[in-house]
N, C-alpha and C positions, 0 to 999 in steps of 0.2 A: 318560741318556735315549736311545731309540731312536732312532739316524739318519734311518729312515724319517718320524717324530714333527716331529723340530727340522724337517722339510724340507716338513710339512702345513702348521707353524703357523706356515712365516717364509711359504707359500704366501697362507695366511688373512689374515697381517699384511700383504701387499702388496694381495691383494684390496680388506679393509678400506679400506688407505689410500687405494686409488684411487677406490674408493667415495665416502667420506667429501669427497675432494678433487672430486665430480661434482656433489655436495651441495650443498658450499660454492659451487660456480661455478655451479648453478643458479639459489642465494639472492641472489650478487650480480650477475648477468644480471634476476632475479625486482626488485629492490630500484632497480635503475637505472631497468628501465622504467616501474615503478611511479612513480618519482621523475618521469620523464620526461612525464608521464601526469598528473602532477596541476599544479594551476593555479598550484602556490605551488613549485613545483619539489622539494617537503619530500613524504613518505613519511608523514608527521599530517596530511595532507590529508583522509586516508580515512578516519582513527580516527574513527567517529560517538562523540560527547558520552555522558557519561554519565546518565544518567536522574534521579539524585541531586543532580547538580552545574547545579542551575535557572541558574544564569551563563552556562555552557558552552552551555547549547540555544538555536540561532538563531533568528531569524525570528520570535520575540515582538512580538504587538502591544505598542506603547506601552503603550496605555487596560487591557492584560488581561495585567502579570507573573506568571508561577508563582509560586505557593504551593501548602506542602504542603496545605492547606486546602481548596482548587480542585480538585487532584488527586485528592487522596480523594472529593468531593462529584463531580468529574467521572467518575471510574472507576464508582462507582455506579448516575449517571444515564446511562451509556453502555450500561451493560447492564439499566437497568431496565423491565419490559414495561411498568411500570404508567401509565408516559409515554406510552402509548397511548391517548389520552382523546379523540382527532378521528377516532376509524375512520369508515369512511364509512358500515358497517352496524355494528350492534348488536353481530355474534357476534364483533366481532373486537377488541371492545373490550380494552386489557391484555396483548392478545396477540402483539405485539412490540416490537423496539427497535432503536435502533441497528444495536446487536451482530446483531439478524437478518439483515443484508447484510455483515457485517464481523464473522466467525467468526475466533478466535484460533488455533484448530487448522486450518482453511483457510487460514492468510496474512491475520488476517484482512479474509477476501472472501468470496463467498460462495461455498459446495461447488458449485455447480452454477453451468450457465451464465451464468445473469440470477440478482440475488437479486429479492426481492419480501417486502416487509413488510407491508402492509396490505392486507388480500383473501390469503391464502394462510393453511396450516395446514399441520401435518406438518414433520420435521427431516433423520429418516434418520443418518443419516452425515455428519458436518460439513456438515449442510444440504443434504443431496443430493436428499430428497428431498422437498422443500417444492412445493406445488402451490395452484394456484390454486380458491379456491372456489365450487362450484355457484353462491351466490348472489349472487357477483360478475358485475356485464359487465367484458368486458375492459379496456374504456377507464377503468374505474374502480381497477385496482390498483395501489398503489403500487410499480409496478415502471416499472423506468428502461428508455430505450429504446439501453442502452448500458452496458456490463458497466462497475460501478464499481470505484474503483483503491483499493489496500490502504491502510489506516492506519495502517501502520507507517512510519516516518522523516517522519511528514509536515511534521516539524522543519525537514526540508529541502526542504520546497517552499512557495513565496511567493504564487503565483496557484492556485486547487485547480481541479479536473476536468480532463477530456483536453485541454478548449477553452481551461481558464488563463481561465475564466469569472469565475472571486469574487477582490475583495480589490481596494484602490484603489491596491494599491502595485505594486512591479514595473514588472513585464510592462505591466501595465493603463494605465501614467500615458500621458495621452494619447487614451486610449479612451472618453471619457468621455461622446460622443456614445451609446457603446452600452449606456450605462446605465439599461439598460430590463428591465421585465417582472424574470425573476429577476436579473437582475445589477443592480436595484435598489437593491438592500442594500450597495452599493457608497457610495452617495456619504455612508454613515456614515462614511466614510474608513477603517474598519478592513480589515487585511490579509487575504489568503486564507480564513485558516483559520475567523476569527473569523466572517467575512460567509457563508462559506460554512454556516457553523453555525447562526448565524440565521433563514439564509434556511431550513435545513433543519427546522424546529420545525415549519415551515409546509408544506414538501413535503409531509415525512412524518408530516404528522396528528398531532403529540407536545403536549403542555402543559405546561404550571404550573399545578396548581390548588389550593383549598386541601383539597383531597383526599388530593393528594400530598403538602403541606404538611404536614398535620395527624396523617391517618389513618396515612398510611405515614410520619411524623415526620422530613420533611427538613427542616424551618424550620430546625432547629437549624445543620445541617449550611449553609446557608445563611448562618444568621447569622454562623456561623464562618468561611467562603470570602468575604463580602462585608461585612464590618462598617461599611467605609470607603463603603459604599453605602446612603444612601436609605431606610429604612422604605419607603416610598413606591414605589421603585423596585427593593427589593433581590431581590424574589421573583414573578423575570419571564423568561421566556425569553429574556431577552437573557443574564443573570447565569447562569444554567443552559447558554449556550450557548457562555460566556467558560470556564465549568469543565470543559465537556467539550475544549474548545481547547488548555486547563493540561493537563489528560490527557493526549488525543493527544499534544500533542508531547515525553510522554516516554518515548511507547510505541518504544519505540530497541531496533533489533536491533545490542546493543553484545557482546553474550558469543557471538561466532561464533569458528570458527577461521583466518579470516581477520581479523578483528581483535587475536585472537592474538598472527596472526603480525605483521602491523605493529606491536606493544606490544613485540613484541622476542623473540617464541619460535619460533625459526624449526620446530623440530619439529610445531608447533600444526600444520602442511598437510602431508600427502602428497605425495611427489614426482610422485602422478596432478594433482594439486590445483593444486601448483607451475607444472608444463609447462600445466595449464589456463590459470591465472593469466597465464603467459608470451603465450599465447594471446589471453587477453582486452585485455589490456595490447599486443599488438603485430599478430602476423600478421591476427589477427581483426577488428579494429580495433573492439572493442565500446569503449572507453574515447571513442573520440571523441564519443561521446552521451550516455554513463552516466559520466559523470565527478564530479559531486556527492558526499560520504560513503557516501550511499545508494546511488549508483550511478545515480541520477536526473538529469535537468536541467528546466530550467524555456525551454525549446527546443522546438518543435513541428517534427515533419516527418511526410510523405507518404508509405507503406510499402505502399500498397494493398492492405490487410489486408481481410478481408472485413467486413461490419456483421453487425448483430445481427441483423437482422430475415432473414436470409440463412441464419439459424441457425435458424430458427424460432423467433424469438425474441417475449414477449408485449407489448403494447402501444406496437408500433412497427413502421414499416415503411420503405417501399423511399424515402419523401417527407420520413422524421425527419429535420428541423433537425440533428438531431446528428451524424449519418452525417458533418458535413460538417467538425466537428471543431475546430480554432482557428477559421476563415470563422463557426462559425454563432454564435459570440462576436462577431467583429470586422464582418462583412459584406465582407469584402475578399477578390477572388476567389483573392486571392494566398495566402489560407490555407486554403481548401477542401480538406481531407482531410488538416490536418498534424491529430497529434497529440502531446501532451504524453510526453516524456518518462519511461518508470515507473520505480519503484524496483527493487532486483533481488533484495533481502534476502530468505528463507524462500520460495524460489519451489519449495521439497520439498513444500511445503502448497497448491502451487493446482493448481486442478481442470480451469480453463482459463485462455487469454492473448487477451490482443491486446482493444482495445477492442469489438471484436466478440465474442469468446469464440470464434473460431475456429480454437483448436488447443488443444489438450488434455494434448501432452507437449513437456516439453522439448529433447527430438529434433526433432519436427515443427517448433517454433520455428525452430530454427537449422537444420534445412535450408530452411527460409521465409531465413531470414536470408539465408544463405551463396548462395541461387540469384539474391536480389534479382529477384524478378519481382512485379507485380501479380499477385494472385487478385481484382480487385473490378472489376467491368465498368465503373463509373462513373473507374474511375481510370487515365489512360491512362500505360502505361510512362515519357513522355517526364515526366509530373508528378509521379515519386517524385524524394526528396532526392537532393542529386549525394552526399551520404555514405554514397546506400543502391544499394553496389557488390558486384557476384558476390566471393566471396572462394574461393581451393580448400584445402580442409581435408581431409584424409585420415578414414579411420573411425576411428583412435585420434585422432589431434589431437581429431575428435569428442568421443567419450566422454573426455578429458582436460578437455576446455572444461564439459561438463558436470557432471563431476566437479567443478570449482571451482562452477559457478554453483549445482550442488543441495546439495553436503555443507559446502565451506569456506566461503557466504554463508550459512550456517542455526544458527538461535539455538533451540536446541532447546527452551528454557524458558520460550516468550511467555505461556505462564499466571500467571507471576508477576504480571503486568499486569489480571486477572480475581478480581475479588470472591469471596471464597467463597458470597456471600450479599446480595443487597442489599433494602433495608427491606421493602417491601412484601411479603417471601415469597414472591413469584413464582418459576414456573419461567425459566428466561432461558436462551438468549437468545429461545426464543418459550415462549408462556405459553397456546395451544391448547391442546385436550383431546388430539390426536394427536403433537403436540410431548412435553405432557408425560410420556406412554407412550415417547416414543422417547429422551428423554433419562435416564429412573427416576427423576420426580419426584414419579411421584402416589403 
């Protein structure tokens, strides 16, 4: 062989190995602080449950085990318009659900800033372009005065909303004075998810009739999800609101390639992915908040992120109870402007952040993050968290952090979680005349 040859390829073999050995030392620098990072000192801290394996998923009410029964009856009624039976007018009757504020190709959440289910029409692009209708007043649409939080992992969260409002357990025990108006549903004793679902039949103008029963033939599907229930009692939006409960929490972003690479395949991340990871896990200090499987906590703090109504946001303003965060749960002025913790899974699919909806990319996030300053005139510097500290990241460090939180936290396949078809033949996730032109259902 050519001298010149043997001297490229003992060249390529040192290159190689020094390569490979920068690999390795990233994986076990990446592995340490992950370890370091999690609660149990173990690196299966962060594996989220499987979807299959109803054991492994936390945070089950008692009163409401998985079954594959629930699931199926839940995934249905989660995206069925025809649950729309309490519109506040006529034209809006059937023509949403759930799923209308909590789109699967959006994270899902809603495309746009605010979702809005009752009083709106129109879809667009992962809901972008849903708008409010002539015949509505404002005060009349079911839209929140505070951009709601995704549905994914909500496995791992035990109080729901930003305020850690619903669910008699947790956070909550103790709070029992403020179990009023919607945190009513509280002193059922059931957890987050449960009370929080309840209560939502009722927000969002949804039912049980036997319309739905009959016409659109869920009794069966009932009968099957609750047998151990009541004739009497079995076909009641409480039952419908324990199945969509059994759903959600197995709506789990488990096939990322960061769950990948925790399973033991370290090639699953990029070595952009990896120095992110390295990132989130140490210089960055994102781990100290998002440290749950999800990357969640059930932790509230003060970021003075802007509100909704700041955004131009509909049926709320500068006076929303909400703006105010854990306080407008608790009335203690000591939580005024904290907020819940969010999950960080599929954040490639939101449209915007922050309980306000005021930031739009993931860039803008983390330079929010990284300067730790108020944007909210009501929230003075001195009352953000002591964990919410300037940090200096370089523009690659940047785009590395990002690189893990948009590519290695993303489950490309959350459809598999969505019905091809649910009973009533509706379109979904809205069931307008302009929805159903934008999605090609008519």
């Amino acid at each position: 062989m050519n001298k010149n040859i043997l001297i490229i390829l003992a060249i390529i073999t040192i290159i190689s190995g020094c390569s490979d050995n920068v690999i390795l030392e990233v994986d076990s620098q990446l592995m340490k602080a992950i370890r370091k990072a999690s609660v149990t000192g173990q690196t299966d801290h962060f594996i989220i449950a499987s979807s299959e394996d109803y054991a492994s998923i936390p945070n089950q009410d008692p009163s409401n085990p998985i079954t594959k029964e629930k699931i199926e009856l839940g995934k249905m009624l989660f995206f069925e318009t025809g649950l729309a039976q309490q519109a506040m007018h006529e034209s809006c009757l059937e023509t949403y659900s759930c799923s209308s504020c909590h789109i699967p190709s959006a994270g899902f959440l809603p495309g746009r800033k605010q979702g809005i289910a009752d009083g709106a029409f129109g879809y667009g692009v992962n809901g972008s372009d849903r708008s409010m209708i002539d015949e509505y007043m404002e005060n009349e649409l079911d839209a929140q005065g505070i951009r709601p939080l995704s549905t994914l992992n909500v496995a791992y969260v035990t109080n729901t909303l930003w305020s850690g409002t619903f669910g008699a357990n947790d956070r909550n025990v103790g709070t029992e004075s403020q179990w009023t108006d919607l945190a009513s549903v509280n002193k059922t004793g059931y957890v987050g998810l449960e009370a929080q679902n309840i209560e939502g039949f009722h927000l969002h103008r949804l039912d049980i009739n036997e319309h739905i029963l009959d016409d659109y033939g869920y009794r069966a599907m009932f009968d099957k999800a609750f047998s151990d229930v009541p004739v009497a009692e079995r076909y009641s939006q409480e039952s419908a609101s324990f199945a969509i409960s059994a759903y959600t929490r197995t709506v789990l972003t488990n096939k990322t390639p960061f769950q990948e690479y925790l399973k033991g395949n370290p090639a699953a991340l990029t070595m952009s992915q990896k120095e992110g990871a390295l990132l989130f896990f140490g210089k960055a200090r994102c781990y100290n908040c998002h440290n749950s499987p999800s990357f969640s906590s059930m932790n509230f703090y003060a970021l003075g992120t802007a509100d909704l109504y700041e955004n131009n946001g509909l049926n709320t303003s500068e006076d929303d109870p909400r703006n105010l965060g854990r306080g407008f749960f608790t009335g203690e002025a000591k939580d005024n402007y904290r907020f819940k913790v969010p999950q960080l899974y599929n954040l490639k699919d939101y449209s915007h952040f922050f309980h306000g909806s005021s930031k739009s990319t993931l860039y803008d996030v983390i330079q929010f993050k990284i300067k730790a300053q108020t944007e909210n005139s009501k929230v003075d510097q001195e009352l953000l968290s002591a964990k919410f500290r300037p940090v200096d990241l370089s523009d690659e460090e940047i785009f590395s952090l990002i690189d893990f939180l948009k590519n290695a936290l993303y489950d490309e396949n959350v459809e598999r979680y969505v019905p091809d078809a649910v009973l009533s033949g509706n379109c979904f996730p809205n069931n307008d005349h302009q929805s159903r032109s934008d999605l090609g259902c008519n």
